[in-house]
C-alpha positions as CSV (number, residue, x, y, z in Angstrom):
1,X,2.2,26.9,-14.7
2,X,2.8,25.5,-11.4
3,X,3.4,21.6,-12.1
4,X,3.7,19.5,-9.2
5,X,5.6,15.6,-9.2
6,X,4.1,12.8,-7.1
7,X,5.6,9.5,-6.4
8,X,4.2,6.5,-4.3
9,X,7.2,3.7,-3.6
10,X,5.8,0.3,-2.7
11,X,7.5,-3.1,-2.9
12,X,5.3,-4.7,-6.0
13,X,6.1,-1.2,-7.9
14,X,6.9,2.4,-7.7
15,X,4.4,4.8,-9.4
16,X,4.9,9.0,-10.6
17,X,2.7,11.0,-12.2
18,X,3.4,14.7,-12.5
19,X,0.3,17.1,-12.9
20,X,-0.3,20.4,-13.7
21,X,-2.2,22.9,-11.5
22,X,-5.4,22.1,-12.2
23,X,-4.9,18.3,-11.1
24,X,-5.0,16.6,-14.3
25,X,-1.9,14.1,-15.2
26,X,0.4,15.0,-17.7
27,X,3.1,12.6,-17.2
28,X,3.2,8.9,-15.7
29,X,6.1,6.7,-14.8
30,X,6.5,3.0,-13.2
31,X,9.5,1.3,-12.4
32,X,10.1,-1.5,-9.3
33,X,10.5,-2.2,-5.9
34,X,12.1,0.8,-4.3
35,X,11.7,0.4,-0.5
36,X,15.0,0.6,0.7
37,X,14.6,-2.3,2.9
38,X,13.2,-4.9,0.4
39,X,15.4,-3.9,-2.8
40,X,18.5,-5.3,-3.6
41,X,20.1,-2.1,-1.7
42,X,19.2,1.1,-0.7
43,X,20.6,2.6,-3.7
44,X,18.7,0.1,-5.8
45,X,15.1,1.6,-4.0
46,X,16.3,5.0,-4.9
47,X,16.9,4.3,-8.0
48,X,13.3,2.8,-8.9
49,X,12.1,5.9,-7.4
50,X,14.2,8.3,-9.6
51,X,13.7,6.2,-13.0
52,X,9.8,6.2,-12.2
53,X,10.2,10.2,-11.7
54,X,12.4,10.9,-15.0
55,X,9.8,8.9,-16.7
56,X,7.2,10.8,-15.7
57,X,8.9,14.0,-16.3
58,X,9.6,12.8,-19.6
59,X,6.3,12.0,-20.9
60,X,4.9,15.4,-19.8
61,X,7.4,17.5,-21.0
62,X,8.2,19.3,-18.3
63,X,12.5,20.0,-16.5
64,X,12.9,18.7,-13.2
65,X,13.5,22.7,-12.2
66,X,10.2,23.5,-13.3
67,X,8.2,21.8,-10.2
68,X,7.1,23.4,-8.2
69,X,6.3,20.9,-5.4
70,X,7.2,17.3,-5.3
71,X,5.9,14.6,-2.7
72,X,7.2,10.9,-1.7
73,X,5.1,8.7,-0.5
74,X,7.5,5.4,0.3
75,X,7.3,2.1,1.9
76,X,10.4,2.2,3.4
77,X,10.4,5.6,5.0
78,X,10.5,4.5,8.7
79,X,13.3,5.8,10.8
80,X,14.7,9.3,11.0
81,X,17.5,8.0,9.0
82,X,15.7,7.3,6.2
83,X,13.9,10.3,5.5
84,X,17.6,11.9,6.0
85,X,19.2,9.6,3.3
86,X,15.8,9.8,1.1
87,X,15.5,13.8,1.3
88,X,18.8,14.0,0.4
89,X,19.6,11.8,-1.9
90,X,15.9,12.7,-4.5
91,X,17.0,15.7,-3.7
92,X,20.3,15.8,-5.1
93,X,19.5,13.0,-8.4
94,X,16.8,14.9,-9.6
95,X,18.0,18.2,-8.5
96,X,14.2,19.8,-8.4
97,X,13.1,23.3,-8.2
98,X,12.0,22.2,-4.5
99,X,13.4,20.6,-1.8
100,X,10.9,17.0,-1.9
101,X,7.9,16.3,0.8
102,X,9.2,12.8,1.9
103,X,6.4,10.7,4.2
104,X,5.8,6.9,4.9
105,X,3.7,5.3,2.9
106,X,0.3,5.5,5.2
107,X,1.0,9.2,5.5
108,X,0.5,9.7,2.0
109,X,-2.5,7.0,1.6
110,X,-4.1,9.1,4.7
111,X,-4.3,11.7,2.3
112,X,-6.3,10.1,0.0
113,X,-9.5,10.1,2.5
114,X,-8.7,13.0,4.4
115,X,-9.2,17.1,3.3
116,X,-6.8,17.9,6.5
117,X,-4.7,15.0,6.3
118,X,-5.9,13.7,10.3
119,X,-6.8,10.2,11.0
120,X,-5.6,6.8,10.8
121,X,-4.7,5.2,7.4
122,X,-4.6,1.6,7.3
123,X,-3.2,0.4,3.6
124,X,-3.1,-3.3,3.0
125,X,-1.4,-4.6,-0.2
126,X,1.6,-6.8,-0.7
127,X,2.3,-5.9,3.0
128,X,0.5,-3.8,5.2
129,X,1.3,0.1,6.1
130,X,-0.6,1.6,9.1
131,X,-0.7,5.4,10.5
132,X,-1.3,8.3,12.1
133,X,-1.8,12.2,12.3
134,X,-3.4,14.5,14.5
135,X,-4.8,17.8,14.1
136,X,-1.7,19.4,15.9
137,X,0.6,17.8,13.0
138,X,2.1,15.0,15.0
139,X,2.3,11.5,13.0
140,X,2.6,7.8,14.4
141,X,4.2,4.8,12.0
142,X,5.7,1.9,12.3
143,X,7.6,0.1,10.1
144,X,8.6,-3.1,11.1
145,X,4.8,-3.8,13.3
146,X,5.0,-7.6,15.2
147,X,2.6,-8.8,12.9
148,X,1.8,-8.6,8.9
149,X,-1.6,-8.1,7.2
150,X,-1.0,-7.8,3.7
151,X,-1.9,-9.8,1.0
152,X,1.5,-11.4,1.2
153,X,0.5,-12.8,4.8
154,X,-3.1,-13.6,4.0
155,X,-1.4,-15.6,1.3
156,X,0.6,-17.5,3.5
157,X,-1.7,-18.2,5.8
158,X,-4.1,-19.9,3.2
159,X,-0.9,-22.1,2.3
160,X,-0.2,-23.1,5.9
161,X,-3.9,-23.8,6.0
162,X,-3.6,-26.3,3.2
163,X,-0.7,-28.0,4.5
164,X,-2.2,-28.3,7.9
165,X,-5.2,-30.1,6.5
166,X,-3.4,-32.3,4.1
167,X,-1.3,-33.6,7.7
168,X,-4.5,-34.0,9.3
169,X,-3.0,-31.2,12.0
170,X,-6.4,-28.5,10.5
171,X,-9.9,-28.8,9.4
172,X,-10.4,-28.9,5.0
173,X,-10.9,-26.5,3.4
174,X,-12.0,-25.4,-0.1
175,X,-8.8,-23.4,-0.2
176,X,-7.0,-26.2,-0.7
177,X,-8.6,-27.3,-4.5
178,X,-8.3,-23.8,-5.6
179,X,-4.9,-23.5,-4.2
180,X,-3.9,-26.5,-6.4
181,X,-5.3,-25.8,-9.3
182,X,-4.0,-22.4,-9.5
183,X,-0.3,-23.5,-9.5
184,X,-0.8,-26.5,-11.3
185,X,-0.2,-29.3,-8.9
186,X,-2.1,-32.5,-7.4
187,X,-2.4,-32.0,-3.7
188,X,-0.3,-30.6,-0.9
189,X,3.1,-32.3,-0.7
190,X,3.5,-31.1,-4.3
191,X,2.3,-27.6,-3.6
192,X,5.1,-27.5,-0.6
193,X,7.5,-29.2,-2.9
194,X,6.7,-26.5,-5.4
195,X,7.5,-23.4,-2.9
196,X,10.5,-25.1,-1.0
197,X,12.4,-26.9,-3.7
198,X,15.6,-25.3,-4.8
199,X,14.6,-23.5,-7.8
200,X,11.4,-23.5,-7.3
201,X,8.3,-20.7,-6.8
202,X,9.5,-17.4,-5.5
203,X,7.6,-16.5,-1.9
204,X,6.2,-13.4,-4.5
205,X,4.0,-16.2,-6.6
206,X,2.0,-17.1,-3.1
207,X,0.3,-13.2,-3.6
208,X,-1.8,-15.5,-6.5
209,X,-3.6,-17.1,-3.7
210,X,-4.8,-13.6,-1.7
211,X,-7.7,-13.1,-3.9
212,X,-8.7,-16.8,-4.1
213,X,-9.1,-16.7,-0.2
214,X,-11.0,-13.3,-0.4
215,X,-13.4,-15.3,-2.8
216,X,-13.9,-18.5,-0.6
217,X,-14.6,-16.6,2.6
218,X,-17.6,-14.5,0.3
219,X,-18.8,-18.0,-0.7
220,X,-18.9,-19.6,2.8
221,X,-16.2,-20.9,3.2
222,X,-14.8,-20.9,7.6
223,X,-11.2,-21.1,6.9
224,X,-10.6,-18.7,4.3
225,X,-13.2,-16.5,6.9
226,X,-11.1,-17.1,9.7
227,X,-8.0,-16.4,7.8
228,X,-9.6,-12.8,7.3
229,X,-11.1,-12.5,10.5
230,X,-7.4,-12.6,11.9
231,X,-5.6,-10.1,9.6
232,X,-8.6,-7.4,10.0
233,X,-8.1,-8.3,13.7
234,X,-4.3,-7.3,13.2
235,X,-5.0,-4.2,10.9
236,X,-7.7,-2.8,13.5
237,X,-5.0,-3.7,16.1
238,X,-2.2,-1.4,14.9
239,X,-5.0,1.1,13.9
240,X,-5.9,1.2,17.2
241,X,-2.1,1.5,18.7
242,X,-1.3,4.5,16.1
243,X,-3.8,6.7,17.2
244,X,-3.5,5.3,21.2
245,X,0.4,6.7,20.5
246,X,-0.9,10.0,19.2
247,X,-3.5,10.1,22.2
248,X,-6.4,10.5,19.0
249,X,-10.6,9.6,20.1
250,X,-11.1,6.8,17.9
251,X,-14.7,8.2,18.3
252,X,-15.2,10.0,14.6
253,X,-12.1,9.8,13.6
254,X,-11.5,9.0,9.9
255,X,-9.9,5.4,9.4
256,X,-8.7,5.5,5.3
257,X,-8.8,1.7,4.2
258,X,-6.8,1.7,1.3
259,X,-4.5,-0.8,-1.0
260,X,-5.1,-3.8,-3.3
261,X,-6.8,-6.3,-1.0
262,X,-9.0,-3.5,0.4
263,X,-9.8,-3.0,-3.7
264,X,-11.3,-6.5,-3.3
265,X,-15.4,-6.6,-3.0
266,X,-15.8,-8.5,0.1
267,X,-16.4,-6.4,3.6
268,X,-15.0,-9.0,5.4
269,X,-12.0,-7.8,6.2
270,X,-13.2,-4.1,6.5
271,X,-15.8,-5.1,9.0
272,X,-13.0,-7.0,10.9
273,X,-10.8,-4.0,10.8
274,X,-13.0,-1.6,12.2
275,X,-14.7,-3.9,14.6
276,X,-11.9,-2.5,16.6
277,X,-12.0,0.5,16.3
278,X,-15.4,1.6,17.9
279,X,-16.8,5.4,16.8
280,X,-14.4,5.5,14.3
281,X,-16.0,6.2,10.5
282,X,-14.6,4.1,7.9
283,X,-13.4,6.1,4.3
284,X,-13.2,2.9,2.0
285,X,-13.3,3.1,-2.1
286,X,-11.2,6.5,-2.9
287,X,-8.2,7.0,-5.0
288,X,-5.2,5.0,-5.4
289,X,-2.4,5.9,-3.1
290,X,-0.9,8.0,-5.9
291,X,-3.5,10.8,-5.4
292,X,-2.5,10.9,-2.0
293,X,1.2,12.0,-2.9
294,X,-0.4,14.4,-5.3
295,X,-2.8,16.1,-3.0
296,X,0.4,16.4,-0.8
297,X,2.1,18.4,-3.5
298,X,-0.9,20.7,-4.0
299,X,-0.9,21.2,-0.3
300,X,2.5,22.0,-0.4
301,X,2.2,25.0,-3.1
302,X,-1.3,26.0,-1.4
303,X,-3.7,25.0,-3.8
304,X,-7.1,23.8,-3.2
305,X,-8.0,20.3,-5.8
306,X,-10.6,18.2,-4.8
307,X,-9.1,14.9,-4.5
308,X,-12.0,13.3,-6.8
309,X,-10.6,16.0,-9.7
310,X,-6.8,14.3,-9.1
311,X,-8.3,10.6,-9.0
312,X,-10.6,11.4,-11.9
313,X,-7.3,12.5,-14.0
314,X,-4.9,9.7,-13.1
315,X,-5.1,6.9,-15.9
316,X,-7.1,4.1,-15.7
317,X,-4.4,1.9,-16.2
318,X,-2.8,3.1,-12.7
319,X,-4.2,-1.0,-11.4
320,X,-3.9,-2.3,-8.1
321,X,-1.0,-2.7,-5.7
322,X,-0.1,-6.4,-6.2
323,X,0.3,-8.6,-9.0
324,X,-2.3,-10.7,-7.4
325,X,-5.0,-7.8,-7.4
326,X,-4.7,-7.3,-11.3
């Protein structure tokens, strides 16, 4: 039996699932945040990662030594350093049967919409991961990019927006009734009380308000539109740059839109996205990230599974990427 161990590391949770040859899960962990950048240390990120592994392991039955191929796919794996401490250090804790595929994040989401693993991935969830690979192998990511599109930022750009019309300094917006009523206040000094107060609501509770903005902008409303208008803008932006440092045609070349606002229903922010990226072919609605890692894994050991077989045999209850996407 040639059982393989996949991990995605985000900053709302870390997911692994190990499955057995024929692509069906056997085993599922979840721990935390484990980018090594956002946790409380490095070592705290690695740790999510390894507790989310062991679980999985665990709940399938199957040694550590036994896998055959294991695949990382983190937020957090950025600079040459990383991938040195990361590889070395999953490496050594879990002391696998293989040396571990490490990749950012987008990498590993590319996967999910790509057979050869070429394209541009452009994952937005609590924050936003975009990438690149060519045909010849060579990959483009980035990190730390000037400017966010996750839900996190869409978030915070709806607050602003409240704030600004409350001063008089924006046009209303319907964002700013919903916003209240979602954390309980009466209007938009208490709201800024509420997220600037010592003590007060952590800068995670603004992901709440992402999917209330997807909503308004699908009902009409120009704010909430504009707001989404802008990070599409951004996303299609750094999609754009990844495959410009690659030297990649846009023209027919796969763009995998992928993460928990993407998981919303609206187009709006698809249709922003890949109005700028002209000829490219959008690949919207596949797997979870996970499957990405997975199909990685397979890749590794040689073995051809349809990546609709691996999403059809991950749990249901694998979710979205934020707390706000639930």
């Amino acid at each position: 039996m040639s059982w393989v161990l996949a991990v995605d590391g985000g900053n709302t949770k870390t997911i692994a699932v190990v499955a057995d040859a024929d692509g069906v899960t056997r085993g599922m962990g979840r721990a935390g945040c484990s980018d090594i950048y956002n946790a409380a240390t490095p070592e705290r990120g690695i740790d999510e990662m390894e507790a989310a592994a062991r679980q999985a392991l665990a709940t399938a039955g199957v040694a550590a030594d036994a896998i055959g191929a294991a695949a990382f796919s983190l937020a957090g794996a950025d600079w040459p350093e990383d991938f040195a401490l990361l590889e070395s250090a999953l490496r050594d804790r879990l002391a696998l049967g293989a040396p571990p595929l490490v990749v950012n994040d987008a990498l590993g989401a590319l996967r999910t919409g790509s057979p050869d693993w070429t394209g541009i991935a452009v994952v937005s969830g609590t924050y936003n991961a975009v990438g690149a690979r060519n045909a010849r192998g060579d990959v483009f990511h980035l990190g730390f990019w000037p400017d966010g599109a996750g839900g996190r930022n869409i978030a915070r750009a709806g607050l602003k927006a409240v704030y600004r019309a409350a001063l008089d300094m924006g046009p209303a917006t319907a964002v700013s009734e919903r916003a209240f009523a979602l954390f309980g206040v009466d209007d938009a000094i208490a709201l800024l009380h509420e997220f600037t107060r010592r003590g007060g609501l952590e800068d995670e509770d603004k992901d709440r308000l992402a999917p209330v903005l997807l909503d308004l902008a699908d009902e009409g409303d120009s704010v909430a539109q504009a707001i989404l208008a802008d990070a599409g803008r951004v996303l299609g932006m750094q999609a754009r740059a990844s495959a410009a440092q690659l030297r990649m045609p846009l023209d027919g070349t796969r763009v995998v839109l992928t993460g928990g606002v993407f998981e919303h229903p609206t187009d709006r922010l698809a249709a922003a996205t890949m109005a700028e990226l002209p000829g490219a072919v959008a690949v919207r609605g596949g797997p979870p990230p996970i499957a990405g890692a997975l199909l990685l894994a397979y890749d590794r050991l040689g073995l051809a599974v349809d990546a609709s077989r691996v999403a059809a045999g991950l749990p249901a209850t694998d979710g979205r990427s934020a707390r706000w996407a639930a």
